[in-house]
N, C-alpha and C positions, 0 to 999 in steps of 0.2 A: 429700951435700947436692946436687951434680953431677941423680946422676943421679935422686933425690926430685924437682926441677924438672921435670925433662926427663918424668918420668914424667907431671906432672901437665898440662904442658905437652902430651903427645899424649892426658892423659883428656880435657880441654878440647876438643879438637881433634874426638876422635872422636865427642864427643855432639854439636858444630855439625855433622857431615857425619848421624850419624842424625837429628835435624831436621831438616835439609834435604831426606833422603831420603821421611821420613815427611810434610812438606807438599807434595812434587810427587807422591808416590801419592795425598795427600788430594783436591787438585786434579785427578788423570786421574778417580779415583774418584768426583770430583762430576759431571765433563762427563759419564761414561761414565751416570752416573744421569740427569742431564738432559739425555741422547741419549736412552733408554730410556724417558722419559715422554712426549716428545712426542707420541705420539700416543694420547691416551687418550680419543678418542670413544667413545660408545656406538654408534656404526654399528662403527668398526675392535673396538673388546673382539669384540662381533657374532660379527664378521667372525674372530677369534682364536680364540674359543671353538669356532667351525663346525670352524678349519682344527686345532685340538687335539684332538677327536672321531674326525676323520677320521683324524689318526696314531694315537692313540690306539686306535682301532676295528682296524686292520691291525696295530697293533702287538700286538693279543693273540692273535692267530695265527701260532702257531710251524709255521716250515716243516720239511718232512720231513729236511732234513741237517743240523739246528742240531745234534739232539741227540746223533746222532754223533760231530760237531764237538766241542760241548763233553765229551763224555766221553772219546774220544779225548786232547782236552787234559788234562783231569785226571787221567789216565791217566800220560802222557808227561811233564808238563811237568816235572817234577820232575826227568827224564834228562837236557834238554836244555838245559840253563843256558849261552846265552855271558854271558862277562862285561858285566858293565851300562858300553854305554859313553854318549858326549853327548845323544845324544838321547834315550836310555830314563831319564837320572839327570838330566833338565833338569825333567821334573814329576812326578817320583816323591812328593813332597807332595799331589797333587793327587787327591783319595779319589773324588772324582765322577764320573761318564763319564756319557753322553747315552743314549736309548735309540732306537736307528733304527726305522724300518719301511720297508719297501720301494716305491720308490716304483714310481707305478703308471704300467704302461706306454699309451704314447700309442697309441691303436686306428687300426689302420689300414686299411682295405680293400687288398687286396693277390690282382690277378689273375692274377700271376705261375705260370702254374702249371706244376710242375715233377715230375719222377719224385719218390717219394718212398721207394725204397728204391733203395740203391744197394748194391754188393759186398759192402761191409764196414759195411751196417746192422746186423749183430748186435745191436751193444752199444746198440742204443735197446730202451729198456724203455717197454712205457704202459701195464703192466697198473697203473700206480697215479695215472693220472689220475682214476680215481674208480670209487666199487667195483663190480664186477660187481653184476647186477640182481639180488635173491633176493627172497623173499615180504614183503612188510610189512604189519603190523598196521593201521594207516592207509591211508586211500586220500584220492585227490582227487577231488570229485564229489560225490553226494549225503552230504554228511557236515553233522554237526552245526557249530555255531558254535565248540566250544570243541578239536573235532578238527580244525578247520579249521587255528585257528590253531596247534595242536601241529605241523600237518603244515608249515606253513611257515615253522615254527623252524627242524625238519626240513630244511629244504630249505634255508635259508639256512646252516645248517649245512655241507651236502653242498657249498654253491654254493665257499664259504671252501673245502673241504675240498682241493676240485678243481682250482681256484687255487693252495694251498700248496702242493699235492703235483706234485711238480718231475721228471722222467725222471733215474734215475740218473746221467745224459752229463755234466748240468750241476753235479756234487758234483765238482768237481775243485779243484785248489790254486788255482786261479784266483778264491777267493770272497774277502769283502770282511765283516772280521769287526770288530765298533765293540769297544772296551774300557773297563774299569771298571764291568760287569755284576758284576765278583765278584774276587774280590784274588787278582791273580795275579803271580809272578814278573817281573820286569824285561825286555822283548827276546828271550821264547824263542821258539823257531823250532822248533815240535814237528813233530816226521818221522810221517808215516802209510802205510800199506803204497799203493800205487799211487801213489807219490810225492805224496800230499797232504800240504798243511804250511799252522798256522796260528800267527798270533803274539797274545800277548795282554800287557797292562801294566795298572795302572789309573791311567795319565795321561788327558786330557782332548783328546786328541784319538781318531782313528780308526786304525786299523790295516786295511791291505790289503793284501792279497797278491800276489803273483807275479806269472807273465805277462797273461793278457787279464782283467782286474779285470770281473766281468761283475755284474750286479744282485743285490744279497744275498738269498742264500738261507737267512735267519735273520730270526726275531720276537726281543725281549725283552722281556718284562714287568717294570715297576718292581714291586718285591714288596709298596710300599706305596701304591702308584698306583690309585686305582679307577678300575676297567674302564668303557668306556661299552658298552652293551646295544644293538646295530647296531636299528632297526625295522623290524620280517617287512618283505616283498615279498609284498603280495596276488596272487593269483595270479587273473585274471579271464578270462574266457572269453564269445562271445557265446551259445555253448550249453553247458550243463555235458557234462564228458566221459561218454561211452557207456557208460564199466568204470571200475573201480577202479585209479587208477593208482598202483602198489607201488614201482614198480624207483626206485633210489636216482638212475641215474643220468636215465632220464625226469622227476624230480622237480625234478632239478640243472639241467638243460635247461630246463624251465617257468618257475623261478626264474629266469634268466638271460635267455631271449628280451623284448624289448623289445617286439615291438606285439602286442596282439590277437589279431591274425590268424594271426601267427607261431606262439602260444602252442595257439592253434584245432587250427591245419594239425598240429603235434606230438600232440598230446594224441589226436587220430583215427586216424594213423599207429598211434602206441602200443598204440590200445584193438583197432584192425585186427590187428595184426601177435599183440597175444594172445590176439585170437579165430581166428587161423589163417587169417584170411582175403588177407593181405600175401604172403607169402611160397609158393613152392615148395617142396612136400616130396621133390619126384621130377622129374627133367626125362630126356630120352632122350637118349643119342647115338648117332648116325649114322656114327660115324666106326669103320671095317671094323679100324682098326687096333687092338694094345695096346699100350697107352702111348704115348710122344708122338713123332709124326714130327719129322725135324730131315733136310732135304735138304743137301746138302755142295755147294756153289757155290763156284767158284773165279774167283781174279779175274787177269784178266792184261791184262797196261797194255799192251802190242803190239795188244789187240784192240779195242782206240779206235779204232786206226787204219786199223779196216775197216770204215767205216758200214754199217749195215744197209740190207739194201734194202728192206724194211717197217719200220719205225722205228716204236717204241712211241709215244703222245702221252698227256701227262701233265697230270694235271687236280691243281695246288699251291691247297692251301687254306693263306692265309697267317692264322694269328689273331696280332694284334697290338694294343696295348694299350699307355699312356705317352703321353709327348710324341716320344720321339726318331723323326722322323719325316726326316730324312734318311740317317741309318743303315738305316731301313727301304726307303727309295731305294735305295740301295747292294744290299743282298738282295736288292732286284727287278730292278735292273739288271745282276745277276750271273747271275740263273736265265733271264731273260727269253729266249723265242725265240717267231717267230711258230708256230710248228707246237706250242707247248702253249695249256694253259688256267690264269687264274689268276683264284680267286673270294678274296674277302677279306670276311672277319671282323673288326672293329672293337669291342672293348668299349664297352659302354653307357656308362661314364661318360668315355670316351677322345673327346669332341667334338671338338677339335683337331684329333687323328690322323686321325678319320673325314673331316672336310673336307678334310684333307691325301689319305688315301685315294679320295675320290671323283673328286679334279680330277687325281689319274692316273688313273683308270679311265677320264677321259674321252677319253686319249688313246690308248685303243689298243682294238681292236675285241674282245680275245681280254682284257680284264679286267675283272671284274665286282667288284661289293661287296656285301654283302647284305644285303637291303631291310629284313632286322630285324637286331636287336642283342639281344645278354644280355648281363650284370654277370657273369660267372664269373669264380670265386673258386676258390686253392687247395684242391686236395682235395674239389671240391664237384661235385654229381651234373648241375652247370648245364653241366658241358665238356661230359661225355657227349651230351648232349640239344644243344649245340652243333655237334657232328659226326655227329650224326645227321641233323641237319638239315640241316647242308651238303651230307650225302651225298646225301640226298633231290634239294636244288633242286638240283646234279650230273647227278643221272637223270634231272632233267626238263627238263635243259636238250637237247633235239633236236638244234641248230645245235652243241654242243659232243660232239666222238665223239672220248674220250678210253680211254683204256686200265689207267693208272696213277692212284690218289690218292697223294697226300705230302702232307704237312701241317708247317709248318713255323714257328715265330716269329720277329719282329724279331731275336731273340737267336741266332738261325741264320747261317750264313754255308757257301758249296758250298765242298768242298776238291777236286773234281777239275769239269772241266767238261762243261758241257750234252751233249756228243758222246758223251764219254765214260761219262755216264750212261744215257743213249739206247742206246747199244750194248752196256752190261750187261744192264738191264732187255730189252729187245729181245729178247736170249739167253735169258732167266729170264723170258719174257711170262707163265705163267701161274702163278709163282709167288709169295707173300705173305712180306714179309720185315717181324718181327715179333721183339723184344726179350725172352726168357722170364727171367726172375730167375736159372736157373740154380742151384736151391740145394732142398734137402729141402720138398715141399711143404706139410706139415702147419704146420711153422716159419712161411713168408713165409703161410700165412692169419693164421696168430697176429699177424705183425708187420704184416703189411699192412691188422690189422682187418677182414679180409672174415666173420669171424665175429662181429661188432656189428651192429648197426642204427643208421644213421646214420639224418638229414634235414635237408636243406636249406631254409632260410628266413632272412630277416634277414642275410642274406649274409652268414651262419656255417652251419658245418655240426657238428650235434647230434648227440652221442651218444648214444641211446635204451637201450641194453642190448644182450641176444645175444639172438642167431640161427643156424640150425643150416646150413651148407651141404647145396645140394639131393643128394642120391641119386643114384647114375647115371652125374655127368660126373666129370671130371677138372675143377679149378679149377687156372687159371693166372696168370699173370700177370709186367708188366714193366715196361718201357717204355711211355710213350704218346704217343711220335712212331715213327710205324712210317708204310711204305711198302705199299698192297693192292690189289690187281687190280681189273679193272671185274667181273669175274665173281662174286667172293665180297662186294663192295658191295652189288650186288643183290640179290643170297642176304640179308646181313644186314639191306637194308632192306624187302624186298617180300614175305617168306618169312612166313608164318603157321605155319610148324610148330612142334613143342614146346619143341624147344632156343631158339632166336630168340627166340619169346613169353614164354620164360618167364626166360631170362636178361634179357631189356630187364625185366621187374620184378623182378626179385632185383638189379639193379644201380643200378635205381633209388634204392636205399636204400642203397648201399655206399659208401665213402668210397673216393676216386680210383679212380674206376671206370673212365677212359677207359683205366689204366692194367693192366685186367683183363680188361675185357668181349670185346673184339677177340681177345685172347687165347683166354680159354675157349670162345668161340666156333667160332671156327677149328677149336682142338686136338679138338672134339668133335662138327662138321659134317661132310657127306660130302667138305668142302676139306682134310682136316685133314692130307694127306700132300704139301698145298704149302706146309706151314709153312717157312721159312728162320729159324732162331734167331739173325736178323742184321738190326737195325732200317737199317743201312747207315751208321752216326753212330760220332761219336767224342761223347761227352760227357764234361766236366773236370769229375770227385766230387774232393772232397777233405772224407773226413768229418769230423778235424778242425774243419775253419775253415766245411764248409755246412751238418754236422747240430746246429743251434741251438736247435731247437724254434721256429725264428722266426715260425712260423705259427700258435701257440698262440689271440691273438686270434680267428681266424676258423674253426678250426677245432678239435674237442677230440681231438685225436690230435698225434703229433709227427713230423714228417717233416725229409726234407734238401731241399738243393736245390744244382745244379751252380754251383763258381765259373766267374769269367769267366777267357776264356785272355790268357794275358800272349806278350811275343814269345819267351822263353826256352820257349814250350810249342810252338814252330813247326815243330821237328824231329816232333812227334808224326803231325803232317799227312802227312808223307812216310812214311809205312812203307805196304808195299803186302801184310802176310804178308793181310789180310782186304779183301776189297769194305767202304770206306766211302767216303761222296760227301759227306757232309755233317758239322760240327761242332759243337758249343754247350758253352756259350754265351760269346757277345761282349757286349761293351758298351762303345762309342765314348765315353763318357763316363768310363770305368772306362780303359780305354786303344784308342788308335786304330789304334797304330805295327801290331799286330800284324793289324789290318783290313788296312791299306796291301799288309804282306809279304806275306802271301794273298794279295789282288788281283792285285798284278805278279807270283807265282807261278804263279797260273790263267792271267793275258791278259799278261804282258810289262809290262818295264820301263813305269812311266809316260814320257811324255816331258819332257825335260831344260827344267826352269823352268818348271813345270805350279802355276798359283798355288792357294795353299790347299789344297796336299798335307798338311799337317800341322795344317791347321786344323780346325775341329769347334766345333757351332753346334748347340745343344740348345734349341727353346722350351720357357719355362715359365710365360708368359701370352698370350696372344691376344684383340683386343679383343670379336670376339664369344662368349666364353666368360664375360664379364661382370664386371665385378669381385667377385660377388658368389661365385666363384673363388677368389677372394684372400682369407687372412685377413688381418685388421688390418695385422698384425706387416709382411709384405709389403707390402701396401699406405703405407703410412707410409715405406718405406725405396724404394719406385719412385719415392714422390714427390721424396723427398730425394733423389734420383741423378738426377732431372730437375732441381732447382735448381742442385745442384751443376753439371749441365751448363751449364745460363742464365751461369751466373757465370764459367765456363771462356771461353766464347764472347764476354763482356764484355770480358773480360781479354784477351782472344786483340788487341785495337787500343787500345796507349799513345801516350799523348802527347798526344791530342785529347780532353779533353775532354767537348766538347760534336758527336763523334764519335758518334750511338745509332744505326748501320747494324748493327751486333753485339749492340745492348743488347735484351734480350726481357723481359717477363713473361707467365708462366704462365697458362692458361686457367682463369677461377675454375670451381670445379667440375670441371676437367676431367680425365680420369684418363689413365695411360698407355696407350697403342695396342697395345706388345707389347715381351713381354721373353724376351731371351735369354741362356742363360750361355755363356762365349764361351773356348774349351780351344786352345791354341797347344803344339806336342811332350809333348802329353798333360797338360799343366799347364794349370790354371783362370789366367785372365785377367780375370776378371770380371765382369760382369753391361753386354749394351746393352740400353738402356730406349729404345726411339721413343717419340717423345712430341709432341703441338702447345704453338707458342709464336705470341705475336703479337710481330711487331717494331716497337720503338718507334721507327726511323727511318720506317719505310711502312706502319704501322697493319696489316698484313696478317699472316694468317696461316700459318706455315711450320710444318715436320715435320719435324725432326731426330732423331738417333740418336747417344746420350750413350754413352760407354764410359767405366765406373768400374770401376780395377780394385782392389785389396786392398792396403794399406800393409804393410811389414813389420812384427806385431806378435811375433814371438817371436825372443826373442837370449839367447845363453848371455852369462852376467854375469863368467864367466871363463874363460878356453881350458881346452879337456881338460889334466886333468895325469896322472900317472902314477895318483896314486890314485883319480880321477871321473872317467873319458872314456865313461861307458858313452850317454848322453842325446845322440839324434840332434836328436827335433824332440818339440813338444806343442801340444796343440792346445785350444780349448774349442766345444761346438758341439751339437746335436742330433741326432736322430735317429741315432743309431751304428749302421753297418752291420758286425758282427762277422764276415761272412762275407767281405766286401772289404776289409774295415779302412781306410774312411772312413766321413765323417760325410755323411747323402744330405741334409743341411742346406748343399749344397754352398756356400761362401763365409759362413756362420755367423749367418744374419738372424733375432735375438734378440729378444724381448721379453719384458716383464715377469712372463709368465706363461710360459716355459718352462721346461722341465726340461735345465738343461745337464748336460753330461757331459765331464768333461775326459779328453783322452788323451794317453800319452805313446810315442813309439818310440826304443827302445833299440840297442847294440849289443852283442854279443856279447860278454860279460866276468864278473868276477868276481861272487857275489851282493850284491850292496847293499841297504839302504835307503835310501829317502828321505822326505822330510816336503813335504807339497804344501799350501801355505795358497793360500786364497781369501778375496781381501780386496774387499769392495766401493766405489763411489765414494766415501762418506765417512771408508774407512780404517776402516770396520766388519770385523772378524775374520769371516769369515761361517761358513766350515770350515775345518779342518787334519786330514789323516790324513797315516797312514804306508802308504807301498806297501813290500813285500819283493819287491825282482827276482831273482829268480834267473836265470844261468848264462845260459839259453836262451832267456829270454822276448824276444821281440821287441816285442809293445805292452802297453800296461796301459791299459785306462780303468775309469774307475768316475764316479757322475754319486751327490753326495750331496744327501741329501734335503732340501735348502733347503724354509724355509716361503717362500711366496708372498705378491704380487707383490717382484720381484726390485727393488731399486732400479734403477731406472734412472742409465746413465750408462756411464764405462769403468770396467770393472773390472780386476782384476790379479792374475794365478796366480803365486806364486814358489814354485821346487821348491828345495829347501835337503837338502844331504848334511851331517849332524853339524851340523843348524845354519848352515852357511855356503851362501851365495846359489849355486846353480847356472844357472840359468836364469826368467827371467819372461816371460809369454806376459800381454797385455791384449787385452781382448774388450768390446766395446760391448753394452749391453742399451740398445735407443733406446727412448724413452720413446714411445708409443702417439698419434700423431695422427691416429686414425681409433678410432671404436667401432661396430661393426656396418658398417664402410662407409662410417657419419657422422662427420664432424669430430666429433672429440670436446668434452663438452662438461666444465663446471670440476666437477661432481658427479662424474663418472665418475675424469675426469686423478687429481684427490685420493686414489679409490681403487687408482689404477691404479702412480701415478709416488711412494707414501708409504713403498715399501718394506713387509716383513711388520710384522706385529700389535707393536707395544711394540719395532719394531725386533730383533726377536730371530729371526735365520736359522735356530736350531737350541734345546730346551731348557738347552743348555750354552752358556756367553758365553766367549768366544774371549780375551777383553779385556786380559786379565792377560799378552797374547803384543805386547802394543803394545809396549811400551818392550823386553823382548828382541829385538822384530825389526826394532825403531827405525824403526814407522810411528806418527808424530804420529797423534794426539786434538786436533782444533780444534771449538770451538764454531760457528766463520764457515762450516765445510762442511758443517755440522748446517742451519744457519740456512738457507745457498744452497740446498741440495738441499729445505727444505721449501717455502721461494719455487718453485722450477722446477718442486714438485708439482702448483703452482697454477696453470700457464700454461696457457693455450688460444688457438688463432688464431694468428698472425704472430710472436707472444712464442714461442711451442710450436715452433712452424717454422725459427724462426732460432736456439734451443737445439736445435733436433734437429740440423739443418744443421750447428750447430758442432762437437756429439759426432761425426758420421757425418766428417765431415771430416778427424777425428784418426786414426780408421781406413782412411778409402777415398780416394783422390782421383779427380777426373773429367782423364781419362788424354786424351779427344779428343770434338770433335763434329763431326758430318758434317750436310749437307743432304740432305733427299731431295724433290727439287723444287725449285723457283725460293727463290733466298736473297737477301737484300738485302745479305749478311756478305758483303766480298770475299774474303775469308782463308778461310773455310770449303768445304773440300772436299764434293763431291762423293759420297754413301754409294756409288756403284758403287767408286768409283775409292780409296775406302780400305779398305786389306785386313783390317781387323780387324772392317768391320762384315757387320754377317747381310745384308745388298744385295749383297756384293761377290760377285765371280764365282766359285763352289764346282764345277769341272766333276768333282769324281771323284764326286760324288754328282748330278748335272744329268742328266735324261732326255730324252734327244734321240728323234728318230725310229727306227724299227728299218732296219739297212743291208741290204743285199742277201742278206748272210746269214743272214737273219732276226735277227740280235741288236742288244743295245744296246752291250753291253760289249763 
């Protein structure tokens, strides 16, 4: 009888708690729907439908390693079972998975230009960035209407093709594989021969792998999803082309180039080069020798200290390009003596730098700048035509009687000194020291591309097809910082004979030419027995972490590029087995400590309390550069770190009042003066913004300089313990630089429309997983994947494909090991008070600050992960966030202000000129701002002994 009661007594029981449980899912279930409909205009569907096309159109394009991937898996998975533990058996009910596509990379112009084969470039492949040229039945040109549009299927075809098809480098364990494409086992960890491994489940979120998570190289198509049908690209022309244009990979280029003219310039090229009229079939050499001279120069450090008595003079062509225009101070102030010459080169679009460059030239009789400028672009045939140019105004400088060219970048730095240089060179006067690859020649034309036709336009440079190298020479190639006499300068630029003339047009059309021309030049002139196979440099390859293909944008070939040196690489400077004077590359923004060590290695301890040794001061706006410099996203957040200064400088006198000696407002309309990011023992400090204010005690107005620096947003939510200690730090942000392992979004200035990317660094430990959610301000689920670390990996990032615009507001990353909280990182996306430039107005904010289409980040709803990861669903943060979509003006401003506040604070403000504020220092006299006294990078007069440093 007992226990009949008792029985019925817990059925009771247990059907009040499933009611209860089944009315508080009905209620998430309702909010989550009337979060979801909010927004159902016909401009946002619009606007939904556009942004589904466009996943959808990428998304039916499978990249070249999916299918390995996936067959590989289905292969293995079967061997590889670990047991299912929390996190694989937490949504093993969940049949659905999402379908990614890869998001598209942000285009950058990029004039960085670098070697692009380095020792151990083997392992790049690009015979499959798209296929060698053969005959096609189609041409472009006189064709009919209905061949027209076949050929630029065609082409649209190739354009996809060339794009998907990835250099094998980038097929490593390092990929980022989504799951619930197809029913797969629990948590396996399938092993692949070159240690590739990928995991699959078909729960509902992502899966990622291992160490550096880098952009997925995988399509998947829903199998019941209809495809959308992309629309051709006309191919338009002011004249139709001369010939039939066949080659698959001319066709791809056509499709691709953006202006007219661009499309023009290609298409003539093409029609020249297969009428034979482009290229060299036979060129002569003059060089008496077989095979290639290689002189043996020896270096010895005792014989610095015998100056010559005719001393060579050295004519430094500096090409530099960026902002960092005191680092490039520091290079000039290191090489600088009055007995050389220094012409400088300014990128076309580096205006900043160029004004920073001319107002040193003004101070010294022996520096010049040159009077024109080019936009060159990695790998593009505009260097070459750069330095031939330079070489030209050189030889027609009369008042300048130099001996030596060097050619050097900001990213340069001397590891022995000017004397020391002087007295090598001096010994070796008629010799050309010049960087050869070093390796089977047939190979480095393969890999170097000198058997393609490139061309440059639209600051990219196009792959046309093949081409045959000329008859006759030897082709070489290397480095394209190399050190060469006044004698074979002149040879190369004044010489009308057959090698000269005809190498400057066979190089015209080669991809990183500067990096060959000079070479096969030499090796097969009557100079070619002064070759030295020794450019004088130390350059830091690490093909790992530089050959990323990062150049893809602008160029259709794949190259490396040298990292920056750290101070652990200082011992490399000091070895004397070779002659070298110079190293690369630096980057005082990337680290300074090891600029420093150098300097007082070259010139002696600095001295003891030398202010702003450790500090470092990058611009990244200057007021005559316009704002029209600036996109939105910046602009919006300079402005906000100028109020927040107003408001510091208010604050800075309590007690009074009716005290406004301190109180300012803002100039309407007016924008900031200049901004700087500001680096104290190699760590960011923050952003100073100068800016004008009128002060409300004396109507007048002042110019101050506001330092805001970065709040902490990232905390581990529980100490390392025996089983989780592997997570150092994570981060959210743009632009990821995979070859430094930062983001060059430095300090993370967000908007609605960017593509972030999260990263984590790890240490050294067992392999884990973990689960990364991305929650937005409303406590929207927006992503959740899983990364697999293994053992070694030291970072992971991966940046998922969020539809757009991003809600605005703080958002919030937790990384959870089994489920349990390890770490949270929050990131501000600040809502846009500028469009185009223009305060925004309430039509644009709507579209801008609504969050994506029906609130949906992803075709998969996250939702169902609220109540496991016990983040509230409210209506009230639904409501809030569609009000604050709506702001504009002073409402918009003083909501931005408060997000921006919860991330940055305003750290100090300075005056620069007459202040009415008693309290406010001084911008000379406070050491954090870009006014105060920087002497390791300050150019003074030159001393007695001709130098500066």
């Amino acid at each position: 009888m007992v226990g009949g009661l008792c029985a019925r007594r817990l059925a009771r029981r247990s059907r009040s708690a499933l009611i209860a449980a089944l009315t508080v899912l009905l209620v998430q279930t309702l909010i989550v729907w009337n979060f979801s409909t909010l927004d159902s205009g016909e401009e946002r569907e619009n606007a939904g439908s556009s942004v589904r096309e466009k996943r959808d159109r990428v998304a039916g394009n499978k990249a070249a390693g999916n299918d390995y991937f996936q067959r590989g898996f289905q292969r293995q998975a079967a061997q590889h079972l670990p047991p299912p533990g929390r996190v694989t058996s937490r949504h093993i009910q969940q049949p659905d998975g999402y379908y990614s596509h890869r998001p598209k990379e942000k285009s950058r112009v990029d004039s960085n230009n670098e070697n692009s084969v380095p020792k151990d470039f083997e392992n790049i492949d690009n015979s499959n960035f798209g296929a060698r040229s053969q005959p096609h039945r189609q041409s472009v040109g006189a064709t009919n209407n209905k061949q027209r549009e076949h050929l630029q299927e065609k082409a649209h075809t190739q354009q996809q093709a060339w794009r998907d098809n990835s250099p094998s480098l980038g097929r490593s364990s390092n990929e980022v594989l989504p799951v619930g494409h197809q029913s797969l086992a629990n948590g396996n960890n399938a092993s692949y021969p070159d240690g590739q491994g990928i995991v699959g489940s078909p729960r509902q979120h992502y899966h990622a792998s291992q160490a550096q998570l880098t952009q997925p190289q995988h399509r998947h198509q829903h199998p019941q999803r209809k495809q959308v049908t992309p629309a051709t690209l006309e191919v338009t022309y002011d004249q139709p082309p001369k010939c039939e244009i066949s080659g698959k990979e001319a066709i791809s280029a056509l499709s691709r180039a953006k202006s007219k003219e661009c499309r023009q310039q290609i298409a003539e090229v093409y029609c020249r080069h297969k009428e034979g009229q482009l290229m060299p079939e036979k060129v002569a050499r003059y060089c008496p020798l077989e095979g290639k001279a290689n002189v043996n120069v020896q270096w010895d450090e005792d014989s610095a200290e015998r100056f010559p008595s005719n001393p060579v003079r050295i004519a430094f062509v500096l090409v530099i390009h960026g902002r960092a225009s005191r680092q490039f101070q520091r290079l000039f102030k290191a090489i600088y003596h009055t007995s050389h010459f220094y012409y400088i080169h300014v990128d076309q679009r580096s205006n900043y730098l160029h004004r920073q460059a001319q107002a040193l030239a003004s101070q010294y009789p022996n520096v010049r700048v040159t009077p024109w400028r080019m936009a060159t672009i990695w790998g593009g045939a505009s260097l070459l035509t750069m330095y031939l140019r330079s070489m030209a105004d050189l030889l027609a400088m009369r008042d300048w009687s130099w001996d030596f060219f060097i050619n050097l970048s900001a990213a340069d730095y001397p590891i022995r000194n000017n004397n020391q240089l002087v007295a090598f060179l001096s010994k070796y006067r008629d010799m050309n020291f010049i960087k050869s690859h070093g390796r089977d020649n047939a190979r480095f034309i393969r890999k170097q591309g000198l058997d393609r036709l490139f061309y440059e336009c639209d600051t990219h440079m196009w792959r046309l097809g093949d081409r045959k190298i000329p008859e006759g020479i030897s082709v070489d190639g290397g480095s394209d910082w190399f050190l060469l006499n006044r004698m074979f300068i002149e040879y190369v630029i004044n010489s009308k004979d057959d090698l000269v003339t005809n190498m400057k047009r066979f190089y015209a059309y080669t991809l990183l030419p500067a990096e060959s021309f000079f070479h096969t030049v030499l090796e097969n002139s009557i100079y070619c027995e002064s070759m030295v196979d020794n450019n004088l440099r130390i350059t830091n390859w690490n093909r790992k972490l530089g050959c990323k293909c990062q150049y893809k944008h602008i160029v259709d070939w794949c190259g490396c590029s040298p990292n920056d040196f750290k101070p652990a690489d200082f011992h490399r400077f000091q070895q004397t087995v070779r002659p070298t004077f110079f190293a690369r590359k630096f980057e005082a923004s990337v680290n300074q400590e090891i600029v420093n060590q150098l300097d007082a290695y070259l010139f002696g301890p600095f001295p003891q309390g030398m202010p702003a040794l450790n500090s470092y001061w990058e611009n990244v706006y200057d007021e005559p550069d316009g704002v029209a410099s600036l996109s939105d996203t910046q602009l919006t957040y300079y402005h906000s770190f100028s109020r927040l200064g107003l408001a510091r400088a208010a604050a800075s006198l309590q007690g009074n009042p009716n005290d406004h000696s301190c109180r300012y407002f803002p100039i309407p309309m007016g924008h900031p003066v200049s901004v700087h990011l500001y680096f104290h023992s190699d760590q960011f400090q923050g952003y100073l913004v100068k800016h004008h204010a009128t002060n409300m005690a004396t109507s007048k107005l002042e110019t101050m300089e506001t330092w805001v620096a970065p709040k902490k947003n990232f905390k581990l939510t529980s100490p390392p313990t025996s089983t989780f200690s592997r997570l150092q730090f994570a981060e959210i942000g743009t632009e990821w630089d995979a070859k430094e392992r930062l983001f060059r979004n430095i300090g993370g200035l967000m908007g609605p429309m960017d593509e972030t990317v999260g990263m984590q660094k790890w240490n050294k430990g067992p392999n884990v997983t973990v689960t990364v959610v991305w929650i937005d301000p409303t406590n929207v689920i927006a992503a959740t994947y899983d990364i697999l670390i293994d053992a070694s990996a030291e970072f992971t990032h991966y940046r998922p494909p969020l539809n757009q615009p991003l809600r605005p507001g703080v958002w919030s990353i937790r990384i959870l090991h089994h489920w349990s909280p390890v770490a949270e990182i929050r990131f501000l996306i600040a809502p846009l008070a500028y469009n185009k430039h223009q305060p925004i107005r309430q039509e644009d904010a709507l579209k801008s600050h609504n969050g994506p289409v029906k609130n949906s980040y992803m075709e998969q709803s996250f939702h169902g992960l609220n109540p496991v990861l016990n983040i509230p669903i409210s209506l009230a943060y639904v409501e809030q966030a569609k009000r604050n979509a709506a702001l504009t003006g002073p409402e918009l401003e003083h909501w931005l202000d408060s997000l921006v506040g919860e991330l940055w604070e305003a750290t100090d403000v300075c005056a620069i000129g007459p202040t009415a504020c008693p309290v406010m220092q001084a911008c000379a006299k406070s050491p954090w701002s870009s006014l105060s006294p920087d002497p390791k990078s300050h150019l003074g007069p030159p001393r007695a002994d001709g130098r500066i440093r």
